[in-house]
PyMOL Python script that loads the backbone (N, CA, C, O; Angstrom):
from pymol import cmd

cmd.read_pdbstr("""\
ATOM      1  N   UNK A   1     -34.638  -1.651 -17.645  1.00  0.00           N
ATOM      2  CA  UNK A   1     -34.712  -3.049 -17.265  1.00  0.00           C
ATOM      3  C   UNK A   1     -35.989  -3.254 -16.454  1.00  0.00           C
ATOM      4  O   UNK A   1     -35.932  -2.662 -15.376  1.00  0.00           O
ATOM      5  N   UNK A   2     -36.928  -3.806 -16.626  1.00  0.00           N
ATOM      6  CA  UNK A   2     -37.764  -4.454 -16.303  1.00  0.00           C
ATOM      7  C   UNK A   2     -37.772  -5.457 -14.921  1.00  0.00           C
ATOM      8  O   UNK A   2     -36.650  -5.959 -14.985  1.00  0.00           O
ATOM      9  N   UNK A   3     -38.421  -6.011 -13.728  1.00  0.00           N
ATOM     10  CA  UNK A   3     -38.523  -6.577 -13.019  1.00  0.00           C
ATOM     11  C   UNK A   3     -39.183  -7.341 -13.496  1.00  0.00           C
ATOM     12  O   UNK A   3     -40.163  -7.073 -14.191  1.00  0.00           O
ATOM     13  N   UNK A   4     -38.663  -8.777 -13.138  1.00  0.00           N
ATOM     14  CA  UNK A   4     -39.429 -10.266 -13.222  1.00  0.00           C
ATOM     15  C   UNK A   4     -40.311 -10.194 -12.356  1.00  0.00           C
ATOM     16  O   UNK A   4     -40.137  -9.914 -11.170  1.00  0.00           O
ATOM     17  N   UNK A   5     -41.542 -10.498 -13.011  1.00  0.00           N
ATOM     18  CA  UNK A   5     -42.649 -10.805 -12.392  1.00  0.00           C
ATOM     19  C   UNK A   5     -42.954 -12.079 -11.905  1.00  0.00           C
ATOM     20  O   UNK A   5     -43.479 -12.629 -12.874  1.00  0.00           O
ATOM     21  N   UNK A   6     -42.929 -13.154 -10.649  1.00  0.00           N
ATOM     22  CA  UNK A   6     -43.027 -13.905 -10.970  1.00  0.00           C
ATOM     23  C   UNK A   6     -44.135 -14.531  -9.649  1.00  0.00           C
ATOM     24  O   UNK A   6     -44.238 -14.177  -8.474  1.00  0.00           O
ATOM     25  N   UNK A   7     -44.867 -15.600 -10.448  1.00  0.00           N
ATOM     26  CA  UNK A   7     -46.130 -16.369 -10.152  1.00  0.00           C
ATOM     27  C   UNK A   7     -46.362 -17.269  -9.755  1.00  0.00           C
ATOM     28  O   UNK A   7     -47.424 -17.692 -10.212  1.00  0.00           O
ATOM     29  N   UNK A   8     -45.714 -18.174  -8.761  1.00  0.00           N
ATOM     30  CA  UNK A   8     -46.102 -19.716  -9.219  1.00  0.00           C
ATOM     31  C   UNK A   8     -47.006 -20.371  -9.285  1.00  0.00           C
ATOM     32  O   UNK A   8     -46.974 -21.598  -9.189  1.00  0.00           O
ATOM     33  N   UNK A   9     -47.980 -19.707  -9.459  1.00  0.00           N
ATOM     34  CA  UNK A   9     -49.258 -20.119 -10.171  1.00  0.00           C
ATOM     35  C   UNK A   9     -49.803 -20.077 -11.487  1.00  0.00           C
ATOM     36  O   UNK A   9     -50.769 -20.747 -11.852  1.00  0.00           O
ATOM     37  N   UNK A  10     -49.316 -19.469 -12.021  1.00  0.00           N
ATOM     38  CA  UNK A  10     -48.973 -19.208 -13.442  1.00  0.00           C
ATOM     39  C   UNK A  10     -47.405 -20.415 -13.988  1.00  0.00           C
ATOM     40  O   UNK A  10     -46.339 -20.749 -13.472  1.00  0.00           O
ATOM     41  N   UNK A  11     -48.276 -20.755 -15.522  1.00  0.00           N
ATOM     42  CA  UNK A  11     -47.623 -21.215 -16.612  1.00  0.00           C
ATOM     43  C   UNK A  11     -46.125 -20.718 -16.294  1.00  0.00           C
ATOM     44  O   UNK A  11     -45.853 -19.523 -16.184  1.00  0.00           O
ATOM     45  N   UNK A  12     -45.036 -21.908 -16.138  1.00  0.00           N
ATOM     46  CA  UNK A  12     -44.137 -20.879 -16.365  1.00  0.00           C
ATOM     47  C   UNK A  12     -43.024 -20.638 -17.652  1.00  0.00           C
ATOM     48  O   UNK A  12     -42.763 -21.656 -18.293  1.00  0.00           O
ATOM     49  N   UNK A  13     -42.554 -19.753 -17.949  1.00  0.00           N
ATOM     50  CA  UNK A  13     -41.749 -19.483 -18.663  1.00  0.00           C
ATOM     51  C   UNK A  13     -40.910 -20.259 -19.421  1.00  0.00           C
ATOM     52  O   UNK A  13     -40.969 -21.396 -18.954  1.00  0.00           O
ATOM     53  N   UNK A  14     -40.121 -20.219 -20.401  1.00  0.00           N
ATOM     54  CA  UNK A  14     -38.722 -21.244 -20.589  1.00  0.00           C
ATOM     55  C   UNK A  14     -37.847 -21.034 -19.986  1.00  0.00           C
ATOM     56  O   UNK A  14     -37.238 -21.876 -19.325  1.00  0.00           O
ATOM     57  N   UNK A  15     -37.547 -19.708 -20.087  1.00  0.00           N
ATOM     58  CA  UNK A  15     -36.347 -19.352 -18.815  1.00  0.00           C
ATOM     59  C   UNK A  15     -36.653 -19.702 -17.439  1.00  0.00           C
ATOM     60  O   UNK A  15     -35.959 -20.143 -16.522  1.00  0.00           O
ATOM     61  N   UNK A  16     -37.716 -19.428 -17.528  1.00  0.00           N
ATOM     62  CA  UNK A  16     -37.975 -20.037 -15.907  1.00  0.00           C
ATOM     63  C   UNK A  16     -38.093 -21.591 -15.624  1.00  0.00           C
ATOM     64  O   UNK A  16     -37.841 -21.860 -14.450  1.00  0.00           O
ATOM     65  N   UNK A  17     -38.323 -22.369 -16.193  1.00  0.00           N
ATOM     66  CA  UNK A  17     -38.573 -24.000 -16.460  1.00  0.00           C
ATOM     67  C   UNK A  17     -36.889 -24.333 -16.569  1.00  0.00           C
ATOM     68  O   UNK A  17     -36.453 -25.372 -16.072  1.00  0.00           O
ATOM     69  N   UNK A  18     -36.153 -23.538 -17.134  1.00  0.00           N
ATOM     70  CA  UNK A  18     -34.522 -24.023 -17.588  1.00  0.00           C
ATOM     71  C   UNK A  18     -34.210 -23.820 -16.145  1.00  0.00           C
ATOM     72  O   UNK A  18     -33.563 -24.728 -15.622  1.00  0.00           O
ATOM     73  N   UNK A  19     -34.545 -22.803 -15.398  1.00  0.00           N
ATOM     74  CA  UNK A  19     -33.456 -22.481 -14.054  1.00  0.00           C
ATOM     75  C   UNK A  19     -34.016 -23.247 -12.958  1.00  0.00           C
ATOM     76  O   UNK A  19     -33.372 -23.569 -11.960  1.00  0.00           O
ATOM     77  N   UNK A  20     -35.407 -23.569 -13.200  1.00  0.00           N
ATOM     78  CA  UNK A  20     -35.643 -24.258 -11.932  1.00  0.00           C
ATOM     79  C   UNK A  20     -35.142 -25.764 -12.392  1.00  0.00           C
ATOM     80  O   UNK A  20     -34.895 -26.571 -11.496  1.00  0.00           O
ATOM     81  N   UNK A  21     -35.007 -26.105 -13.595  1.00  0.00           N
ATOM     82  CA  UNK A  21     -34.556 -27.749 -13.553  1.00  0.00           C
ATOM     83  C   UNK A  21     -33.058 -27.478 -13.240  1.00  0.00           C
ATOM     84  O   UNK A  21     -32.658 -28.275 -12.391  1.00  0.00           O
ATOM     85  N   UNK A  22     -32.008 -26.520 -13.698  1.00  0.00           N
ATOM     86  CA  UNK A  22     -30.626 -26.481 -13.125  1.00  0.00           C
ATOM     87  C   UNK A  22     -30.490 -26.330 -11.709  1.00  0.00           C
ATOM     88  O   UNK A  22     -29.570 -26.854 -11.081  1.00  0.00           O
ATOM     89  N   UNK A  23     -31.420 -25.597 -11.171  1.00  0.00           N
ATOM     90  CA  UNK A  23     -31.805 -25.567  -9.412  1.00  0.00           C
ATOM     91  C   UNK A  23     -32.005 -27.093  -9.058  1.00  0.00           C
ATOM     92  O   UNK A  23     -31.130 -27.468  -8.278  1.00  0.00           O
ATOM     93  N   UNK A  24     -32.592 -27.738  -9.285  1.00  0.00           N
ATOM     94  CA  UNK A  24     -33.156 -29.334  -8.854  1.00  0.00           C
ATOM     95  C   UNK A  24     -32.301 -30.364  -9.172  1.00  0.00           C
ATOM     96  O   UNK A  24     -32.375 -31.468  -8.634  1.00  0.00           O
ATOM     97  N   UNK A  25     -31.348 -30.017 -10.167  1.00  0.00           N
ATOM     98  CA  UNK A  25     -30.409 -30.684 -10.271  1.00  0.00           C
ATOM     99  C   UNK A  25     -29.111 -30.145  -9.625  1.00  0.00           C
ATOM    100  O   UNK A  25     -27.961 -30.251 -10.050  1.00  0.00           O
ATOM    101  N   UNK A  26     -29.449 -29.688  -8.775  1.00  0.00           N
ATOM    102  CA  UNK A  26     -27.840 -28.688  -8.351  1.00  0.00           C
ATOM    103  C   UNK A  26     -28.153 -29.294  -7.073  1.00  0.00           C
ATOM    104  O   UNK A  26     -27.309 -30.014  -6.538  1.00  0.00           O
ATOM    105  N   UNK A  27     -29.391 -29.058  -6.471  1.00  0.00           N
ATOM    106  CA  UNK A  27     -29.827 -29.791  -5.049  1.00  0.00           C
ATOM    107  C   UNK A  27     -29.308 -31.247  -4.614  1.00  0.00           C
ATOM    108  O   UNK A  27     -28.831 -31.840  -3.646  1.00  0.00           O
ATOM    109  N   UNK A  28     -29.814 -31.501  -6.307  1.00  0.00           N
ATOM    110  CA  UNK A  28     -29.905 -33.352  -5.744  1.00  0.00           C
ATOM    111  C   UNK A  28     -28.260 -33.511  -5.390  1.00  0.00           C
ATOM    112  O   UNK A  28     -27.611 -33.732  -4.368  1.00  0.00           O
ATOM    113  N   UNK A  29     -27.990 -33.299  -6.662  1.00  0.00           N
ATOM    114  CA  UNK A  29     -26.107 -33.389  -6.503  1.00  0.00           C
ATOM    115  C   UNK A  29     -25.580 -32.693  -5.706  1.00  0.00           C
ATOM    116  O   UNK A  29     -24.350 -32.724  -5.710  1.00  0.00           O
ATOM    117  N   UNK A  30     -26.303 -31.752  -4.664  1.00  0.00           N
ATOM    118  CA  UNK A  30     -25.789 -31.548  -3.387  1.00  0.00           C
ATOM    119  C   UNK A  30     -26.298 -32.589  -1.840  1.00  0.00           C
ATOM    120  O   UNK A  30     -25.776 -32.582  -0.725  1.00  0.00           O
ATOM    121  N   UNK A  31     -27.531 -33.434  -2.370  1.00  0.00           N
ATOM    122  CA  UNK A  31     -27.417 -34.210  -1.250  1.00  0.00           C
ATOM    123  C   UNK A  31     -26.303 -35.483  -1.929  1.00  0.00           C
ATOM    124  O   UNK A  31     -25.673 -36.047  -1.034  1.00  0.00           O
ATOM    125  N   UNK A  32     -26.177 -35.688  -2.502  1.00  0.00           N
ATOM    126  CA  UNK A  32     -25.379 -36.922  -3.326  1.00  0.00           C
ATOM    127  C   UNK A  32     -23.723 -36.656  -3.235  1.00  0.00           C
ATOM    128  O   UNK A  32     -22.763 -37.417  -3.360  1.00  0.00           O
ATOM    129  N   UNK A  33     -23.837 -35.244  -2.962  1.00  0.00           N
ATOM    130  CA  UNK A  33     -22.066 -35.199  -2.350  1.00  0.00           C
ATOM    131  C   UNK A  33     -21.495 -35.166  -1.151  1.00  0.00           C
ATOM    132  O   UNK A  33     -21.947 -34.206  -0.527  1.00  0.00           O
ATOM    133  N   UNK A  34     -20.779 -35.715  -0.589  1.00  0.00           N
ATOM    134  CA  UNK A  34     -20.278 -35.662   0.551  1.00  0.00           C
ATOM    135  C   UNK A  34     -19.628 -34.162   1.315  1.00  0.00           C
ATOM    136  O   UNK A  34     -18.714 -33.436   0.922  1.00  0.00           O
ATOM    137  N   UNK A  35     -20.446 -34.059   2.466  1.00  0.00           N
ATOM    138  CA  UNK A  35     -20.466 -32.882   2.932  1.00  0.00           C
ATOM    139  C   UNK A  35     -19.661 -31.379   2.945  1.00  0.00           C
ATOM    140  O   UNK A  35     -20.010 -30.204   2.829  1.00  0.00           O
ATOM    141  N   UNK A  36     -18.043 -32.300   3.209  1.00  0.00           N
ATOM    142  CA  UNK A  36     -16.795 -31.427   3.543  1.00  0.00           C
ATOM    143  C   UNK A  36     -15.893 -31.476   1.803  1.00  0.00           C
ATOM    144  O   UNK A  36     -14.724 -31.307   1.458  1.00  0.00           O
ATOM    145  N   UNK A  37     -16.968 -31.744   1.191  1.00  0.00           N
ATOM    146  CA  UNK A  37     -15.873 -32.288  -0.324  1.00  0.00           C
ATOM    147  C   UNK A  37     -15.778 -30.873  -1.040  1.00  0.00           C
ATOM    148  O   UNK A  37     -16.416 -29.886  -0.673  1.00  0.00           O
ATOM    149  N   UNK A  38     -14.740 -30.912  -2.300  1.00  0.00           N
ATOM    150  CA  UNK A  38     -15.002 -29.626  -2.936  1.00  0.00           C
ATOM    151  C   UNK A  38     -15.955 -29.197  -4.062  1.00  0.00           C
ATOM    152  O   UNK A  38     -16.282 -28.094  -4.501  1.00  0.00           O
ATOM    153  N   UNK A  39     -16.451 -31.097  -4.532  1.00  0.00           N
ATOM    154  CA  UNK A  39     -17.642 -30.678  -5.125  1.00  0.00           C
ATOM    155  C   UNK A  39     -19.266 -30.244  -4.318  1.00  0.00           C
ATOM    156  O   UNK A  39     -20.232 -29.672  -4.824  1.00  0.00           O
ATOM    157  N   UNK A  40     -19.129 -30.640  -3.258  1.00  0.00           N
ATOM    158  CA  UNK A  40     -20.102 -29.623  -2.349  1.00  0.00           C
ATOM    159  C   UNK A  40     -20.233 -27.967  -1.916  1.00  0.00           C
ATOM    160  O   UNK A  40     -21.243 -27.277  -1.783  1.00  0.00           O
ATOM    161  N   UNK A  41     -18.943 -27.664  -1.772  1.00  0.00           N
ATOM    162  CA  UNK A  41     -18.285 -26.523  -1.773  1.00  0.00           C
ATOM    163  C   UNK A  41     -19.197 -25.831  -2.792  1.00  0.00           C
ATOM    164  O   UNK A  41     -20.197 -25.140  -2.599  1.00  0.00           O
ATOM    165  N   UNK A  42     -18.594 -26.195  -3.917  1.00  0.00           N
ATOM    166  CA  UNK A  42     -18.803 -25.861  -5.517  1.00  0.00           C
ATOM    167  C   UNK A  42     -20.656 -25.834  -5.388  1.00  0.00           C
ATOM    168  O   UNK A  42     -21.264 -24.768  -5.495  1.00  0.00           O
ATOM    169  N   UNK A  43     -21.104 -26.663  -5.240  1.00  0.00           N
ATOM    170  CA  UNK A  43     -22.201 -26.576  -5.495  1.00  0.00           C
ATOM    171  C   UNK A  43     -23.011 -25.575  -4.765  1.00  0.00           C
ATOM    172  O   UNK A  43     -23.574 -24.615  -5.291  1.00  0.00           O
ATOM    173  N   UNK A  44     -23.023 -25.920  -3.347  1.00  0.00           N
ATOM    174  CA  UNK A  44     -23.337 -24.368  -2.189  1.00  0.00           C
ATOM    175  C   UNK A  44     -23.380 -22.827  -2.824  1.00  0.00           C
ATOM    176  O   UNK A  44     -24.234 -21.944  -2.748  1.00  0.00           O
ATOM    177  N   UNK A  45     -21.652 -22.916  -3.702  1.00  0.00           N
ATOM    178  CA  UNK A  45     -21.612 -21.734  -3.989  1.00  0.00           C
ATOM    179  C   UNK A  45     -22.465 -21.328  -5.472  1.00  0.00           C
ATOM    180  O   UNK A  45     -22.559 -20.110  -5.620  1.00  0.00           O
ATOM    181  N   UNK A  46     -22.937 -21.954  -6.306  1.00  0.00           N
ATOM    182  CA  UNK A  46     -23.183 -22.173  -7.282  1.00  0.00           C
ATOM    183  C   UNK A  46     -25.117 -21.804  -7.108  1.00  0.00           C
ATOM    184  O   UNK A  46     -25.815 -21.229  -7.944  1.00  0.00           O
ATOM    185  N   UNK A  47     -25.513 -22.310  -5.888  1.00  0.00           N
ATOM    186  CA  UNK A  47     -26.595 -22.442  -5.686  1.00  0.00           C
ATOM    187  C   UNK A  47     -26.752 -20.693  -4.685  1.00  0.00           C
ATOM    188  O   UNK A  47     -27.642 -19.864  -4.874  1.00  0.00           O
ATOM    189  N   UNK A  48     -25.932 -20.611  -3.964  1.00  0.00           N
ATOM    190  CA  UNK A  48     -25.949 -19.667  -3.855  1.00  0.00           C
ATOM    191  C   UNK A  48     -26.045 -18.165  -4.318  1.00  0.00           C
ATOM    192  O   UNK A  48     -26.709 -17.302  -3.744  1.00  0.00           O
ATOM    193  N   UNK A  49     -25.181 -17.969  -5.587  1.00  0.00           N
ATOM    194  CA  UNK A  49     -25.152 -17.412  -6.611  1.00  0.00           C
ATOM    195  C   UNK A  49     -26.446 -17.229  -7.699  1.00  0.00           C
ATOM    196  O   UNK A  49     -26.713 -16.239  -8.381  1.00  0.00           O
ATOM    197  N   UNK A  50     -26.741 -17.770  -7.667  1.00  0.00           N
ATOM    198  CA  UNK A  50     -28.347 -18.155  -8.571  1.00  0.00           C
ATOM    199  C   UNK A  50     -29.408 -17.434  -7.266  1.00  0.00           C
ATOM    200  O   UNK A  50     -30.112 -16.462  -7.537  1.00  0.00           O
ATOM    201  N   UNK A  51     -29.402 -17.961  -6.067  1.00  0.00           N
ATOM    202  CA  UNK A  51     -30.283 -16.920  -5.117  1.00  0.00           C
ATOM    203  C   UNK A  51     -30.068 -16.077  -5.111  1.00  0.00           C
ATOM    204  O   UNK A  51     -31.046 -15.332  -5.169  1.00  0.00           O
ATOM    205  N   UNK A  52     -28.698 -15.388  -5.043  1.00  0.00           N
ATOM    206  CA  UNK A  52     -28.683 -13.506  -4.846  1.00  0.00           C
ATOM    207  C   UNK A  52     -28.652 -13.009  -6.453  1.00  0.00           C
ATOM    208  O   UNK A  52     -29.255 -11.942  -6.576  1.00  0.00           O
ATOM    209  N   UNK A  53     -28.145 -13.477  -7.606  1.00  0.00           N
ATOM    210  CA  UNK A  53     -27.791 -13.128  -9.146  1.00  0.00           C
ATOM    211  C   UNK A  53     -29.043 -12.488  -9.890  1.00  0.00           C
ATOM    212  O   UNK A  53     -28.874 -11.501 -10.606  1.00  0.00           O
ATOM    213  N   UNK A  54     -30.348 -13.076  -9.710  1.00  0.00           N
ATOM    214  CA  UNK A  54     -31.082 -12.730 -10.624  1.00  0.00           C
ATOM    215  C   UNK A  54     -32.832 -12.618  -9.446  1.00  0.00           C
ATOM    216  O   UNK A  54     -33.234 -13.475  -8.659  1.00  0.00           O
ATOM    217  N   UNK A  55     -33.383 -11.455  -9.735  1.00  0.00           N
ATOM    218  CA  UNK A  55     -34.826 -11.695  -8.937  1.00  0.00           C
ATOM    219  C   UNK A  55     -35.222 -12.935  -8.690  1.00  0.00           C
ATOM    220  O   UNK A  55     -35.525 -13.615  -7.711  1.00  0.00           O
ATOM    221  N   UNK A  56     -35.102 -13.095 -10.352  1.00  0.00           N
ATOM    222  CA  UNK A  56     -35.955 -15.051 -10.179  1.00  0.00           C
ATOM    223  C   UNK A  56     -35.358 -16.098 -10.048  1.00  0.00           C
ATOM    224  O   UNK A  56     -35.723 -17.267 -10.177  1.00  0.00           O
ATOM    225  N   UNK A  57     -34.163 -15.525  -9.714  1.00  0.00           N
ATOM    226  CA  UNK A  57     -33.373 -16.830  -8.997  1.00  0.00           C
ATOM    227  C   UNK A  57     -33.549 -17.008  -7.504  1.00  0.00           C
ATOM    228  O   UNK A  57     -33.600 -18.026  -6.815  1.00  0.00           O
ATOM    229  N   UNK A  58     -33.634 -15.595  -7.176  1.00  0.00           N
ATOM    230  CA  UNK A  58     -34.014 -15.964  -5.556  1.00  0.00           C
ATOM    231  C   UNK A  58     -35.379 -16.009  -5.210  1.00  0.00           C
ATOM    232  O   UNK A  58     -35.802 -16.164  -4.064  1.00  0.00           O
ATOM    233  N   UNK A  59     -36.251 -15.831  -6.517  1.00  0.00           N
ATOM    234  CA  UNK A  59     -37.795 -16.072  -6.243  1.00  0.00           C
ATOM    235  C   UNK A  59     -37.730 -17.840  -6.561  1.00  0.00           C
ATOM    236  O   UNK A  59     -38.251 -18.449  -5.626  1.00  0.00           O
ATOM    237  N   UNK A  60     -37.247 -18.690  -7.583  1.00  0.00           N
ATOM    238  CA  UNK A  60     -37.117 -19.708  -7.267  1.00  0.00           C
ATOM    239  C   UNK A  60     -36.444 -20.485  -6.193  1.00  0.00           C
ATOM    240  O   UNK A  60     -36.756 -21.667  -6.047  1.00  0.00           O
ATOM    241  N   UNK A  61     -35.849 -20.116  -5.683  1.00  0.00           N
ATOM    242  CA  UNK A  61     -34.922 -20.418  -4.323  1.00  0.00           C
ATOM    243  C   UNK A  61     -35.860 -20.788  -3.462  1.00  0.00           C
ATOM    244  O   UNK A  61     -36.050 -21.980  -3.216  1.00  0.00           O
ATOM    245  N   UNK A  62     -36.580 -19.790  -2.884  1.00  0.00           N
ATOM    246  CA  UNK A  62     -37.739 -19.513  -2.175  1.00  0.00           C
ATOM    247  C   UNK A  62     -38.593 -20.751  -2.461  1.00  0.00           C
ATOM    248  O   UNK A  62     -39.020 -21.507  -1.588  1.00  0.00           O
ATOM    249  N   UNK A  63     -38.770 -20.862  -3.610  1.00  0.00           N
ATOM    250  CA  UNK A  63     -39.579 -21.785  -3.970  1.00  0.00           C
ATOM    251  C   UNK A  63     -38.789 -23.426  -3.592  1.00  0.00           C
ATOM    252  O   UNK A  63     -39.392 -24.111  -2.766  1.00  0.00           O
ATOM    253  N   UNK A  64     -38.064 -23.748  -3.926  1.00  0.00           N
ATOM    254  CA  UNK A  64     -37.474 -24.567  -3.374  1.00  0.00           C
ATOM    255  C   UNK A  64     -36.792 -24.716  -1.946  1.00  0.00           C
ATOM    256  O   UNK A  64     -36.075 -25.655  -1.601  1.00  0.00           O
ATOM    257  N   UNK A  65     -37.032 -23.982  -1.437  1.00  0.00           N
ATOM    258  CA  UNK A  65     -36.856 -23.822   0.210  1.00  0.00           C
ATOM    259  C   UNK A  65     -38.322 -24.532   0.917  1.00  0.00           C
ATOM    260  O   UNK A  65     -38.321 -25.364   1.825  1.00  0.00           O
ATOM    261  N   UNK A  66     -39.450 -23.997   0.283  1.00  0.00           N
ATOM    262  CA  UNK A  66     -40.646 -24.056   0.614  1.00  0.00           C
ATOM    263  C   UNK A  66     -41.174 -25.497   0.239  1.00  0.00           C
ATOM    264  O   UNK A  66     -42.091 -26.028   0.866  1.00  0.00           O
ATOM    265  N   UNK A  67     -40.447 -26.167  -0.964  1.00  0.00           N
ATOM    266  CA  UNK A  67     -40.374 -26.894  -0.899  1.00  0.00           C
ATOM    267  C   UNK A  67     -40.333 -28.493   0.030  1.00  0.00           C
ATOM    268  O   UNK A  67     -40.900 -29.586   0.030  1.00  0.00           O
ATOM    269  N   UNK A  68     -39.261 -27.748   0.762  1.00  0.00           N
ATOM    270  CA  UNK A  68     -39.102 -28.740   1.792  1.00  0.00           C
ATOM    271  C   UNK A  68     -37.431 -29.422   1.867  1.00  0.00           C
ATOM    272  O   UNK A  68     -37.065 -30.252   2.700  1.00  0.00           O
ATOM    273  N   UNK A  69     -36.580 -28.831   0.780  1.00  0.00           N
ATOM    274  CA  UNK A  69     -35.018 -28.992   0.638  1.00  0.00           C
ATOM    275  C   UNK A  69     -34.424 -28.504   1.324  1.00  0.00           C
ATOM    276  O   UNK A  69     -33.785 -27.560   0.859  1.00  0.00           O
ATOM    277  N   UNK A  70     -34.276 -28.756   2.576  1.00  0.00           N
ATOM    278  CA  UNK A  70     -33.532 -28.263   3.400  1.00  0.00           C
ATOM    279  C   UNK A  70     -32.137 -27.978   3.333  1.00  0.00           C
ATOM    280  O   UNK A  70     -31.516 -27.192   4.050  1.00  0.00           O
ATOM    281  N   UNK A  71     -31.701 -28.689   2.405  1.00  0.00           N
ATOM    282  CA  UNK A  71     -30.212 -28.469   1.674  1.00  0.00           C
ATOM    283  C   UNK A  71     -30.004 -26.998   1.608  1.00  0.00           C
ATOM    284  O   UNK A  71     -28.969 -26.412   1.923  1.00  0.00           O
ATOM    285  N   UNK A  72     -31.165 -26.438   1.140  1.00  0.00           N
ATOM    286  CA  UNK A  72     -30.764 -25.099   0.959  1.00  0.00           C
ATOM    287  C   UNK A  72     -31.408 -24.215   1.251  1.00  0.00           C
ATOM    288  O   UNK A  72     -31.617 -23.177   0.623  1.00  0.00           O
ATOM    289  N   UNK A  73     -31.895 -24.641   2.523  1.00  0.00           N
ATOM    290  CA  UNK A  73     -32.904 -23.348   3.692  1.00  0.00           C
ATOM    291  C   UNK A  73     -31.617 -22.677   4.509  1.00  0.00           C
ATOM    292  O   UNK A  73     -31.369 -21.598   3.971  1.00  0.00           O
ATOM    293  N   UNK A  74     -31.167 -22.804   5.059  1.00  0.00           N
ATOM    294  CA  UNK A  74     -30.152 -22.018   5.512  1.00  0.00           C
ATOM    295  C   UNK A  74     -29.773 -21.020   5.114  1.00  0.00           C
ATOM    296  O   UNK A  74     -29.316 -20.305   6.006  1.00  0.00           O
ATOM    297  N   UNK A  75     -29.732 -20.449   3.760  1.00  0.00           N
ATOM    298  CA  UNK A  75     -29.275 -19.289   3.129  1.00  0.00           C
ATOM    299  C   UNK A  75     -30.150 -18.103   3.166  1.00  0.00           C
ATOM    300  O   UNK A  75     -29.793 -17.056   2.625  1.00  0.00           O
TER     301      UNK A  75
END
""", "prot")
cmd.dss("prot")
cmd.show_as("cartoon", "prot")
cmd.util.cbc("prot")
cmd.orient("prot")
């Protein structure tokens, strides 16, 4: 198995273009849910999972932390 290399300066990938738009849409619909709900819950954990699951999930994470989404700097 191979390590993801990853760039964000470089072109990116399809796989990589698919996870960061499910990341950005996981965000938004986490500011759009109400805090203590279980679709927030759900989502936290969901988003969470994608940061520790795959290298480039938590290399995109990063990236969206840096971002400026504070939704999901904490982790």
């Amino acid at each position: 198995m191979t390590a993801t290399h990853y760039d964000p300066d470089l072109p990116k990938s399809a796989e990589e273009l698919e996870l960061e738009g499910i990341v950005y849409r996981l965000v938004h619909q986490l500011y759009a849910a109400r805090e203590d709900s279980a679709e927030y819950k759900m989502i936290k954990r969901q988003l969470e999972g994608i940061r520790h699951g795959s290298e480039l999930g938590g290399l995109l994470m990063q990236e969206v932390d840096m971002s400026g989404m504070s939704a999901v700097n904490h982790w």
